[in-house]
Backbone as a printed PyTorch tensor [residue, N CA C, xyz], in Angstrom:
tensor([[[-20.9140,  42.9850,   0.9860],
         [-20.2510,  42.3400,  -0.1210],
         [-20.7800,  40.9260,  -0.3300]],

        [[-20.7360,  40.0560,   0.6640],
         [-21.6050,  38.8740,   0.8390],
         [-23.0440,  38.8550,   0.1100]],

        [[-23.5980,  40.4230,  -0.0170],
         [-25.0700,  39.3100,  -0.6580],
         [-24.7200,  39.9020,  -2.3640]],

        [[-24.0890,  40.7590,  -2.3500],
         [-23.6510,  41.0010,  -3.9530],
         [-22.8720,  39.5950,  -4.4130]],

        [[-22.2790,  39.0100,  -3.8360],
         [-21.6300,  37.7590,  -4.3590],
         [-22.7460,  36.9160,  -4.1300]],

        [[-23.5950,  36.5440,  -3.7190],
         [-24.3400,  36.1060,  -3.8390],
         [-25.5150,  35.8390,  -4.9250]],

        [[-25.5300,  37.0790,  -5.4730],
         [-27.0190,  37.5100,  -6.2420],
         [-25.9960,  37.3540,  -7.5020]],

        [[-25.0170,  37.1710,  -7.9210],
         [-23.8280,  36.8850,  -8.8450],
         [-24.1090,  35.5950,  -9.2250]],

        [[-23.1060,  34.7530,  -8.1810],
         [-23.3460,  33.5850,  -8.2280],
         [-24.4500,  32.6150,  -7.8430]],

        [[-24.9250,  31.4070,  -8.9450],
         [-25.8640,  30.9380,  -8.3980],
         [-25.3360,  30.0510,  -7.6150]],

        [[-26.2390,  29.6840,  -6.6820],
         [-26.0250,  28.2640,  -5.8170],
         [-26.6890,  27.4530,  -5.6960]],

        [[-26.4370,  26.1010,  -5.5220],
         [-26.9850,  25.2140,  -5.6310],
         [-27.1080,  23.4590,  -4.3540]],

        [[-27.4020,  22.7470,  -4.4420],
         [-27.3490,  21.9900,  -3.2460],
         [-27.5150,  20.8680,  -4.1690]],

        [[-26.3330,  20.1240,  -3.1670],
         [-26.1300,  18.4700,  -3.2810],
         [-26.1030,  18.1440,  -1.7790]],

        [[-27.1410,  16.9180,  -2.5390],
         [-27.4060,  15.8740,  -0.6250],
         [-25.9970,  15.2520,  -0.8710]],

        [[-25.7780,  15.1350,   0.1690],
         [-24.7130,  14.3890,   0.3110],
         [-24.4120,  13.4080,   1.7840]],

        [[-24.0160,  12.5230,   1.7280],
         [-23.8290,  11.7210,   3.1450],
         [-23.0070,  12.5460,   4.4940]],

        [[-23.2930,  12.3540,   5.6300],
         [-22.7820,  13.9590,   6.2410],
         [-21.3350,  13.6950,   6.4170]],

        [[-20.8700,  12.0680,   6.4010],
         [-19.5310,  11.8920,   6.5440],
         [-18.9580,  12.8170,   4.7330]],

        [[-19.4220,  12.9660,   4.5240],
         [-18.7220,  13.4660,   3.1960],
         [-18.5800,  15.0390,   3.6590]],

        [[-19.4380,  15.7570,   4.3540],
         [-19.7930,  16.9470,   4.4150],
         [-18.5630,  17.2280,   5.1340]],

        [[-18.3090,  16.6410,   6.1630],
         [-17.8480,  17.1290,   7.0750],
         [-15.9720,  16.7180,   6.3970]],

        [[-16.0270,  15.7460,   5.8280],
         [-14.5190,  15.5030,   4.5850],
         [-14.3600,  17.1580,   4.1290]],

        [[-14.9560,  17.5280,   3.3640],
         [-15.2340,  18.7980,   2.6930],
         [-14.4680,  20.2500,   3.3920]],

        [[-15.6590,  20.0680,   4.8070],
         [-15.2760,  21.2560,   5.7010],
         [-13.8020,  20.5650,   6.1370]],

        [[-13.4080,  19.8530,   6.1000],
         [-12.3690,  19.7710,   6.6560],
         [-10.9810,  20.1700,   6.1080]],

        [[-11.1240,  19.3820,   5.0230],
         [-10.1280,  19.6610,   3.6870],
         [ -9.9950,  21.5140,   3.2020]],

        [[-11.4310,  21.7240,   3.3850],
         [-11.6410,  23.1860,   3.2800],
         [-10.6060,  24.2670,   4.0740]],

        [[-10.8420,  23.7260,   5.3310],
         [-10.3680,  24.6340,   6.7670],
         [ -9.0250,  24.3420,   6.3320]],

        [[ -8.7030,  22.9550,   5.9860],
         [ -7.1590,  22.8030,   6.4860],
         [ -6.2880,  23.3910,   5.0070]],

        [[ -6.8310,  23.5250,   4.0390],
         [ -5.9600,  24.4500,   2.7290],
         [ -6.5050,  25.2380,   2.4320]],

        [[ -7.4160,  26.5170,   3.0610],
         [ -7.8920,  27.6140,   2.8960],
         [ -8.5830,  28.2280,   1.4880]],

        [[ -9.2500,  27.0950,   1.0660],
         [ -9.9770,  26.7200,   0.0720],
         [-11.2320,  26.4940,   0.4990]],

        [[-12.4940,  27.1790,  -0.8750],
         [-13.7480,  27.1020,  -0.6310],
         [-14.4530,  25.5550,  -0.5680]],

        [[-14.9510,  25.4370,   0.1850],
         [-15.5050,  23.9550,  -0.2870],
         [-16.0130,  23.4970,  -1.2970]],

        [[-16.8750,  24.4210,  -2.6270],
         [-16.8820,  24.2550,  -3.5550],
         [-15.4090,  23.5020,  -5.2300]],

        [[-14.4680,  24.4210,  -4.3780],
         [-13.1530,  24.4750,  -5.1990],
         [-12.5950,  23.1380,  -4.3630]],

        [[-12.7820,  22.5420,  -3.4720],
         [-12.3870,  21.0080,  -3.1860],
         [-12.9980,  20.1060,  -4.0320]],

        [[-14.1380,  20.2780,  -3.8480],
         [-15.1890,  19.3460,  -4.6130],
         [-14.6380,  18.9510,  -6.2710]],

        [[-14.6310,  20.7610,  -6.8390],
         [-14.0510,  20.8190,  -8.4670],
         [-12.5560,  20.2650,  -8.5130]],

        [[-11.9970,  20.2290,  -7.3280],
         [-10.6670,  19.5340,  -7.7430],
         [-10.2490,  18.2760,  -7.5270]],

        [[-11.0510,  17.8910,  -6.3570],
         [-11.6220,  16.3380,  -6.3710],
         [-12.1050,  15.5500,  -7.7830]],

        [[-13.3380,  16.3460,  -8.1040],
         [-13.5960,  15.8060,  -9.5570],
         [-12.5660,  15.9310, -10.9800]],

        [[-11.9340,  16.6370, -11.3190],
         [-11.0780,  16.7710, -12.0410],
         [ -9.9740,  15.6560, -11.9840]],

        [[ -9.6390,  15.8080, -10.9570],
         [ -8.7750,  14.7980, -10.6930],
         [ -9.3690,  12.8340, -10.8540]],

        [[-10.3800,  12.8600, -10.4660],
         [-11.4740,  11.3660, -11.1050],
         [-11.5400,  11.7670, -12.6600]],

        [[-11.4130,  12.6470, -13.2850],
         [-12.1080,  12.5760, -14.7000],
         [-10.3810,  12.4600, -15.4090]],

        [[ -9.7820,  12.9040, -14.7240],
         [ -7.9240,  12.7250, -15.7730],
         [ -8.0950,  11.3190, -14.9230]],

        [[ -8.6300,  10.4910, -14.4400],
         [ -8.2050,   9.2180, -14.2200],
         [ -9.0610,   8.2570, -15.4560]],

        [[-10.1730,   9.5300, -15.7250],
         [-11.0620,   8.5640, -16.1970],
         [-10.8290,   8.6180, -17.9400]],

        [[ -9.6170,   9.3510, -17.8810],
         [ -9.5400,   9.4010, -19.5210],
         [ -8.0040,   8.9990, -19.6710]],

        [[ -7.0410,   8.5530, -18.0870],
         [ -6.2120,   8.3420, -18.4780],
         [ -5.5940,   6.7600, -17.5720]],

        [[ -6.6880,   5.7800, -18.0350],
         [ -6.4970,   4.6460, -17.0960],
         [ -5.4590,   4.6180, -16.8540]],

        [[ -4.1420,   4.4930, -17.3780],
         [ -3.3410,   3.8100, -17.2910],
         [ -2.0160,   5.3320, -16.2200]],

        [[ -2.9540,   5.8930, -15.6920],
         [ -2.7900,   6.7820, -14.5380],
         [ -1.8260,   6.3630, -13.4830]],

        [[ -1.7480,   5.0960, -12.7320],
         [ -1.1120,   4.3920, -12.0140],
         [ -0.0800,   4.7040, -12.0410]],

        [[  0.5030,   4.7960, -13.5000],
         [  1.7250,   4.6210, -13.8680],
         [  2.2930,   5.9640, -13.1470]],

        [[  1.8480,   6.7540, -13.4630],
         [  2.4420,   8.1590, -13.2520],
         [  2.1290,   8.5370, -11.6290]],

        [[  1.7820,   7.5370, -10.7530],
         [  1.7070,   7.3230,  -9.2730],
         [  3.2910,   7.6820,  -8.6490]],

        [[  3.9450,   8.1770,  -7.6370],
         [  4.9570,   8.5420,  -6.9910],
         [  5.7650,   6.7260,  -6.4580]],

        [[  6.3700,   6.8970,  -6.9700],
         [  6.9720,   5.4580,  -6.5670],
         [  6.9390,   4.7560,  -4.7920]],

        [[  6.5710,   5.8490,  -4.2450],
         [  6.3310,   5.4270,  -2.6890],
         [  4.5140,   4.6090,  -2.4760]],

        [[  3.7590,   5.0290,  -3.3560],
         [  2.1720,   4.9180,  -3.6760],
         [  2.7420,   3.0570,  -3.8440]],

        [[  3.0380,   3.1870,  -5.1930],
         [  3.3400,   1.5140,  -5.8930],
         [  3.8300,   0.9620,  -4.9330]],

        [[  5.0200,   0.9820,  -4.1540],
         [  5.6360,   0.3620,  -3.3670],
         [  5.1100,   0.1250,  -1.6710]],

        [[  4.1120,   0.8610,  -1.1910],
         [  3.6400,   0.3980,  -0.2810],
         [  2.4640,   0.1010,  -0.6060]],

        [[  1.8110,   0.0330,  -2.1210],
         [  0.5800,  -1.0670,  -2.1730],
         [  0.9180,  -2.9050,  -2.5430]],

        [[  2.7230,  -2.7980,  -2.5320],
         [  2.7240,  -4.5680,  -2.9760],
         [  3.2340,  -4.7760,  -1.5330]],

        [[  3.6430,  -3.6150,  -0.7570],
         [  4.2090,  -4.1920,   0.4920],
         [  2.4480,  -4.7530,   1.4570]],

        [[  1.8870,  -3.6350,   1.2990],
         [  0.0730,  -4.0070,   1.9090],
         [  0.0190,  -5.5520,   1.0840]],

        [[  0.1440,  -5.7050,   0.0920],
         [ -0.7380,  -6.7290,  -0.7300],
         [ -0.0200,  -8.2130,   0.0320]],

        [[  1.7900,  -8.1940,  -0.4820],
         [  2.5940,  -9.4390,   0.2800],
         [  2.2810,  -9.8910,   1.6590]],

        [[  1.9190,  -8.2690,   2.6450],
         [  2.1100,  -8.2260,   3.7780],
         [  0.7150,  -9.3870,   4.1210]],

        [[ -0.2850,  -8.9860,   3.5280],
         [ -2.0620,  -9.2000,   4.0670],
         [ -2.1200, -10.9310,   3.2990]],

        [[ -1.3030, -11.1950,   1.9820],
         [ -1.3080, -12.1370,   1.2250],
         [ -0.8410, -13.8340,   2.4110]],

        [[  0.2180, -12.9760,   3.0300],
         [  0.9310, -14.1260,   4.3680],
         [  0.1340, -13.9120,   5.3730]],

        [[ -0.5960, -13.1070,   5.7240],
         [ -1.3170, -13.0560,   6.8150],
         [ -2.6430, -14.4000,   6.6040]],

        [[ -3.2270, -13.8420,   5.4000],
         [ -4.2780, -14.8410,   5.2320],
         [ -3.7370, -16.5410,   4.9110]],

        [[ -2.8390, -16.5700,   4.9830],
         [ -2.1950, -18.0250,   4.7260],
         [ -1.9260, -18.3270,   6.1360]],

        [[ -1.5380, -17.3750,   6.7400],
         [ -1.1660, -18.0340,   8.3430],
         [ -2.8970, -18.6460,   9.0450]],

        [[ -3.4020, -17.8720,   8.7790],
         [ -5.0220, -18.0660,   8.9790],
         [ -5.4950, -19.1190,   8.4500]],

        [[ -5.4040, -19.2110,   7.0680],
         [ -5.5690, -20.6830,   6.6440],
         [ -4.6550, -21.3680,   5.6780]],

        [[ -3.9390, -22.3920,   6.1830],
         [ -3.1190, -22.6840,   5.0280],
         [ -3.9590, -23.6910,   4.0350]],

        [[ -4.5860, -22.8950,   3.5570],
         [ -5.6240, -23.9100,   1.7740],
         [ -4.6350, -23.8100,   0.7170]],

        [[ -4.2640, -24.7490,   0.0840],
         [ -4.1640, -24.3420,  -1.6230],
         [ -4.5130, -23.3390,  -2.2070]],

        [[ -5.2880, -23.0850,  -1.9380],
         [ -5.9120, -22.0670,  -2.9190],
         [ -5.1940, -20.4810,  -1.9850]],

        [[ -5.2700, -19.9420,  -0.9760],
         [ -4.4830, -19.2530,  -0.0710],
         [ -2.9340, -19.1960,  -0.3590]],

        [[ -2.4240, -20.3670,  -0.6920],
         [ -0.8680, -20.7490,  -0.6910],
         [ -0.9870, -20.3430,  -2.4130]],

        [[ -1.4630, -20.5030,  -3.1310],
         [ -1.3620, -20.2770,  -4.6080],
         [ -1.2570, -18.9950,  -4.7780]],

        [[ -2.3380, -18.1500,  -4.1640],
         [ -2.5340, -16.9520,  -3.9450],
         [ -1.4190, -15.6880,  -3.5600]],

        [[ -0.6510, -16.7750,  -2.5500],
         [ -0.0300, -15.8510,  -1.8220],
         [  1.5140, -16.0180,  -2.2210]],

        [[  1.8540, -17.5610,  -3.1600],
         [  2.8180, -17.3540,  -4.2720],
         [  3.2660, -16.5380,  -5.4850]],

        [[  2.2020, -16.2490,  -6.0620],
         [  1.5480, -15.5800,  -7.1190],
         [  1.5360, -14.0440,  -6.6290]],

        [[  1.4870, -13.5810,  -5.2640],
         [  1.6080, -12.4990,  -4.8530],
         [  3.3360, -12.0240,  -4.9750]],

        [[  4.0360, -12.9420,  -4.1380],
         [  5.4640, -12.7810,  -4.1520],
         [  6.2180, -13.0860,  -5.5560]],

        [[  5.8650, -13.9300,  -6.1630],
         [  6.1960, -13.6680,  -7.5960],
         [  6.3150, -12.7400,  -8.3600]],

        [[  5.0210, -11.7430,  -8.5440],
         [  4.7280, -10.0590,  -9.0160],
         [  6.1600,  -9.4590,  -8.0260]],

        [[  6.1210,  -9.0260,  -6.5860],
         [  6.9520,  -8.8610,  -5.6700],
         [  8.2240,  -8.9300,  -6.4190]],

        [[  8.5810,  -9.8140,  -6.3610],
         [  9.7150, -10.0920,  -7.2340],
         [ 10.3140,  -9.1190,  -8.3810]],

        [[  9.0620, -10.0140,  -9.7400],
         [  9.1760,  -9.4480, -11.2330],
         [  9.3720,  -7.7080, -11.1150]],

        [[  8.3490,  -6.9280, -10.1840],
         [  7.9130,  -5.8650, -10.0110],
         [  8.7290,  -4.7270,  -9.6110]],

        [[  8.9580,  -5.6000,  -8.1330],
         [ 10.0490,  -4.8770,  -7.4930],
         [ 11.4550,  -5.3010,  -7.7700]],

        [[ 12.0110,  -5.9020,  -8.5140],
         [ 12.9690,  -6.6820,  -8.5170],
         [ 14.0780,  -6.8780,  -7.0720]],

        [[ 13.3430,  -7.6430,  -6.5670],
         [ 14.0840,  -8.0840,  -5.0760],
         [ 13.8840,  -9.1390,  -4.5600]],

        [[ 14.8330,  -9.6940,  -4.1260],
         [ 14.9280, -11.1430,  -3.9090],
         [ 14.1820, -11.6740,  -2.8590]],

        [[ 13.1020, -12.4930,  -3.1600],
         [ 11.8580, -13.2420,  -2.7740],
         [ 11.8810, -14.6650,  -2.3350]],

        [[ 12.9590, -15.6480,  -2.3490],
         [ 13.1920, -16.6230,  -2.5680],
         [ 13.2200, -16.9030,  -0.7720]],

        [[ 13.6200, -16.2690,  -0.1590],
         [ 13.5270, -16.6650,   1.7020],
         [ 12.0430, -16.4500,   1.7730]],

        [[ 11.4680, -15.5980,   1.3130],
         [ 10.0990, -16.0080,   1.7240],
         [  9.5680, -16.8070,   0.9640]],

        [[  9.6060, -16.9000,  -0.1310],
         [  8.8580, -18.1270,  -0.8730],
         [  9.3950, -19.6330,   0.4610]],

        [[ 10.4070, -20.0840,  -0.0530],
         [ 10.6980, -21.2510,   0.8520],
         [ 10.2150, -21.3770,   2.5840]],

        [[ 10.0580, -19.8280,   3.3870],
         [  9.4370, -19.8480,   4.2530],
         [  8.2170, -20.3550,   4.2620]],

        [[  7.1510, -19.8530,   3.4090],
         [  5.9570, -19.7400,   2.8290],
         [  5.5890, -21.1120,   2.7100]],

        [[  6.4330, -22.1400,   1.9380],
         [  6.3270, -23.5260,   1.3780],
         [  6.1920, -24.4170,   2.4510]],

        [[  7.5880, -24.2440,   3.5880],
         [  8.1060, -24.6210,   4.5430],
         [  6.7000, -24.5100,   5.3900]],

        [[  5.9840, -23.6680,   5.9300],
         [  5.3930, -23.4510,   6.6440],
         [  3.7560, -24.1610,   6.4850]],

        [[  3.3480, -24.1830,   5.0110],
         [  2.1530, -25.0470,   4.8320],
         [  2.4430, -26.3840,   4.8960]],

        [[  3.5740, -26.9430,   4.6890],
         [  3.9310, -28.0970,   4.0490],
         [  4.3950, -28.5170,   6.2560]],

        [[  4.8200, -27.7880,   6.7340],
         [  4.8770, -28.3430,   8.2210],
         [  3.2790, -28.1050,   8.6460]],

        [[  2.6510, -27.2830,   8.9450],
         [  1.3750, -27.4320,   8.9710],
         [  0.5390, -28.1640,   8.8950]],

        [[  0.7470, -28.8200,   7.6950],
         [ -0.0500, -29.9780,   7.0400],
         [  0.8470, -31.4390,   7.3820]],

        [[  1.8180, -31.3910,   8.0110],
         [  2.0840, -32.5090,   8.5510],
         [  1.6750, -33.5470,   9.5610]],

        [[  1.8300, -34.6220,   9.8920],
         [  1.5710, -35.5150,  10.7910],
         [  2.0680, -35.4980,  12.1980]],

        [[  2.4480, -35.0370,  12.8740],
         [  2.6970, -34.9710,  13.2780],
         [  1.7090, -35.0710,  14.6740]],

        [[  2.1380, -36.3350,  15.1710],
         [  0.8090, -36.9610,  16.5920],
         [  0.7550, -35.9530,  17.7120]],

        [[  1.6450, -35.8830,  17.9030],
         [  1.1820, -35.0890,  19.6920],
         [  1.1130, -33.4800,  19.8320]],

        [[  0.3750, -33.0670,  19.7810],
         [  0.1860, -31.6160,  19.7030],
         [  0.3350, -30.2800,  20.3050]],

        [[  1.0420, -31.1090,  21.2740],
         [  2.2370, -30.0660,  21.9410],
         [  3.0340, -30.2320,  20.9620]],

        [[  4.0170, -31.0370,  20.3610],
         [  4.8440, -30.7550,  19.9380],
         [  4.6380, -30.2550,  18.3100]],

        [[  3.7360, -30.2300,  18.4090],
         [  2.8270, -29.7330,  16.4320],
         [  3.2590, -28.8330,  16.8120]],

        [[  2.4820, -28.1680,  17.8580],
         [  2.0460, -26.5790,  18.0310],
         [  3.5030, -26.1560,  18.1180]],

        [[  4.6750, -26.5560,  18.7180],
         [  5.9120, -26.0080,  18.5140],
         [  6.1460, -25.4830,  17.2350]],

        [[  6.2060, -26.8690,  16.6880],
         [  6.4880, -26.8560,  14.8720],
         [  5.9800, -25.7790,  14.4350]],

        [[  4.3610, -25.7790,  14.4150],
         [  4.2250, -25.1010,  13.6580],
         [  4.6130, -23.3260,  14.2330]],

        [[  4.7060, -22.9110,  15.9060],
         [  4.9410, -21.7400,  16.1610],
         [  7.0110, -21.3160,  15.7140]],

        [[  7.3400, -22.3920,  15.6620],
         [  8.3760, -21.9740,  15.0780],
         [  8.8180, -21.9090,  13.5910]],

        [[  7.5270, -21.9500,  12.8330],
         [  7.6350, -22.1610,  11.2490],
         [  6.7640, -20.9390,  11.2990]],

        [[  5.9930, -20.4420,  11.8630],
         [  5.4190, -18.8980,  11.8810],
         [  6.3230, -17.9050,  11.8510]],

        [[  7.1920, -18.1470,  13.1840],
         [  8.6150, -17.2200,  13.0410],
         [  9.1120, -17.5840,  11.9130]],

        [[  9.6290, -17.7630,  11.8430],
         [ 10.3570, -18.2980,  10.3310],
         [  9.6750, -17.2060,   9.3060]],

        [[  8.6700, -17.3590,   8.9660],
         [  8.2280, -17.1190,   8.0300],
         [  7.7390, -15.3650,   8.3420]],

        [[  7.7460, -15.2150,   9.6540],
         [  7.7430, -13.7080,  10.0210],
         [  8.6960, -12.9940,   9.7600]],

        [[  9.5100, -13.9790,  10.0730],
         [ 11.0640, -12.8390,   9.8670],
         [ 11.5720, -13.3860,   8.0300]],

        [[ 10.9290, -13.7460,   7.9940],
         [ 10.8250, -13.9070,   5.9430],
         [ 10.9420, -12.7190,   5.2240]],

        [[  9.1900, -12.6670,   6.0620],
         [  8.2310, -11.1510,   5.7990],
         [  9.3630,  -9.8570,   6.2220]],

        [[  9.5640,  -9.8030,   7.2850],
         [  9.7010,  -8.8790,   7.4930],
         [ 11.1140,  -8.8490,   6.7850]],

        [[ 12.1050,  -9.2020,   6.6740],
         [ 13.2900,  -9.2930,   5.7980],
         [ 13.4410,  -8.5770,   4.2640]],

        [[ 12.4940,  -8.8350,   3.8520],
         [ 11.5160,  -8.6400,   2.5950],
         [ 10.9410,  -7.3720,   2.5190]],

        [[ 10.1630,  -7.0110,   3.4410],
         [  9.6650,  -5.2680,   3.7880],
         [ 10.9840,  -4.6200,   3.6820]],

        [[ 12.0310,  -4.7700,   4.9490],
         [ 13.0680,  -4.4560,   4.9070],
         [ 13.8190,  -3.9360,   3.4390]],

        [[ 14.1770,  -4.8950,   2.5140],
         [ 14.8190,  -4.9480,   1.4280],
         [ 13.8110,  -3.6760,   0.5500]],

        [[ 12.2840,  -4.1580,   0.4100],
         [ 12.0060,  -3.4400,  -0.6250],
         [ 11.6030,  -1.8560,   0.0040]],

        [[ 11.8740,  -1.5010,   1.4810],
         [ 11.8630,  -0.4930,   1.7570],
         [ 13.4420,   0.0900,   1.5210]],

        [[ 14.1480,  -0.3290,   1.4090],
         [ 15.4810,   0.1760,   1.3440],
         [ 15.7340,   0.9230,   0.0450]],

        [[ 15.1990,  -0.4120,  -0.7900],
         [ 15.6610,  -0.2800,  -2.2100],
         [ 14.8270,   0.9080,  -2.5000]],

        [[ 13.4460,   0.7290,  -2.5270],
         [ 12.4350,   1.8530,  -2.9620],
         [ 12.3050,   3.1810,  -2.4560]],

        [[ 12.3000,   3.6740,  -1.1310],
         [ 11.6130,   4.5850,  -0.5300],
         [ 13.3670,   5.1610,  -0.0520]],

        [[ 13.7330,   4.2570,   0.9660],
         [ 14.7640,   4.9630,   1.2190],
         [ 16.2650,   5.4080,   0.2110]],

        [[ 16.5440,   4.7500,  -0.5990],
         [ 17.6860,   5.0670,  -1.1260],
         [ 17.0020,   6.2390,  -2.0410]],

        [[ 15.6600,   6.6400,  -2.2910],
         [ 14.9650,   7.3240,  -3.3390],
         [ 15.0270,   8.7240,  -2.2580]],

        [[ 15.7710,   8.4190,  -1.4230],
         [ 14.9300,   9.9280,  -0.3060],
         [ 16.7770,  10.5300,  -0.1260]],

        [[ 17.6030,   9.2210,  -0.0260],
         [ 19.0300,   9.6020,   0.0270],
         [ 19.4250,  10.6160,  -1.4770]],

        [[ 19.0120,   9.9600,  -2.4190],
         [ 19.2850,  10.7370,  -3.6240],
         [ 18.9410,  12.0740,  -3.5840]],

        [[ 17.3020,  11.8790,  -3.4980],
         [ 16.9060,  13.5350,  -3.6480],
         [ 17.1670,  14.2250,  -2.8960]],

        [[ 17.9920,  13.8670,  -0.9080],
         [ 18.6890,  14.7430,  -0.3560],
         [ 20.2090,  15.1470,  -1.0840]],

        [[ 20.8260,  14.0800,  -1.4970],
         [ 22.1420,  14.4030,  -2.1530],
         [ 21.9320,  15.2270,  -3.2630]],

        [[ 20.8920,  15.6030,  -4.1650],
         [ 20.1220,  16.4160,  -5.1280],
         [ 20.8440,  17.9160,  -5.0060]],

        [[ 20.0530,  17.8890,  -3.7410],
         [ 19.8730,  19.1270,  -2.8870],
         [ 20.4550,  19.4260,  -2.4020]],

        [[ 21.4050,  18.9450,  -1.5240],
         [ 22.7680,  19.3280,  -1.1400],
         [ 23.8450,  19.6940,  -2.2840]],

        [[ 23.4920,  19.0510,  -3.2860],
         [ 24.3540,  19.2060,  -4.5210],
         [ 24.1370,  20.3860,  -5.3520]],

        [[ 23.1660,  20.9760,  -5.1310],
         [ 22.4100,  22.1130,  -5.9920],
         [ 23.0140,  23.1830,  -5.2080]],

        [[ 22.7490,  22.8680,  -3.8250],
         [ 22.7790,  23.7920,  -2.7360],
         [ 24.2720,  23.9680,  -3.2180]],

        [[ 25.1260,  23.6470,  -3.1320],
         [ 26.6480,  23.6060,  -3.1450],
         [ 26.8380,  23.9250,  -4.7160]],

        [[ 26.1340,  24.0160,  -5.3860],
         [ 26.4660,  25.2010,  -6.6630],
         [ 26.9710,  23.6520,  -7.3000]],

        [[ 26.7880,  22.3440,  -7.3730],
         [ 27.4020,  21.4700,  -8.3720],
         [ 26.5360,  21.1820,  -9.2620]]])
């Protein structure tokens, strides 16, 4: 049967990088799909992006919500690393969107955020006692962050997972 499907269909070869190859066989094995029919549904899926930019939108609300939590999260990281202006602008302008976006209250980390360049950049002579300052304006501003994850994981992901169990229990129960 194999060479009649064969002499059917033509075939053809793409080089490809072997880390890709082995993506392929993998995806293949693990949904019992030809590797060809990965490939075609891989591409399909790039070409409705490519005719429907504004694609994002129609992203699963868990997608959106852990790319501003990555973005806030990496935005304070690089400020702890360097507190520049330009870093601190950056990483205002991040929690701002945060905010507008997610609508959730941003204002402990902003003032953490402020608090923390603005001690940083202080005078402060003896450097034992800087280094306090500033390791206790890190906390601060950790538990900002994390306060913040907290909230917009609650609001977003989890109360979105309580519903669609109460859905289902509700369906289930004939209401």
């Amino acid at each position: 049967m194999g060479s009649w499907v064969r002499s059917v269909t033509r075939e053809s070869t793409i080089y490809a990088p072997p880390e890709l190859k082995s993506k392929i066989k993998e995806l293949s094995e693990r949904t019992s799909k030809p590797q060809w029919k990965i490939v075609l549904e891989a591409l399909a899926m790039y070409e409705s992006t490519l005719r429907k930019p504004r694609a994002k939108e129609e992203l699963p609300v868990v997608d959106k919500v852990t790319w501003y939590i990555q973005k806030v999260a990496m935005s304070v990281g690089a400020l702890k690393e360097n507190p520049s202006e330009e870093n601190l602008a950056r990483t205002l302008n991040t929690i701002r969107q945060v905010k507008e976006r997610l609508l959730v209250d941003t204002d402990l980390l902003e003032r953490a955020v402020l608090d923390y360049v603005k001690l940083v950049k202080s005078s402060v002579e003896d450097a034992v006692e800087k280094h306090k300052i500033i390791d206790e304006a890190r906390l601060e501003l950790n538990m900002a962050l994390k306060s913040l994850l907290l909230e917009i994981v609650y609001k977003w992901i989890l109360k979105e997972e309580l519903r669609g169990e109460h859905a289902v229990e509700a369906e289930a129960q004939g209401q």
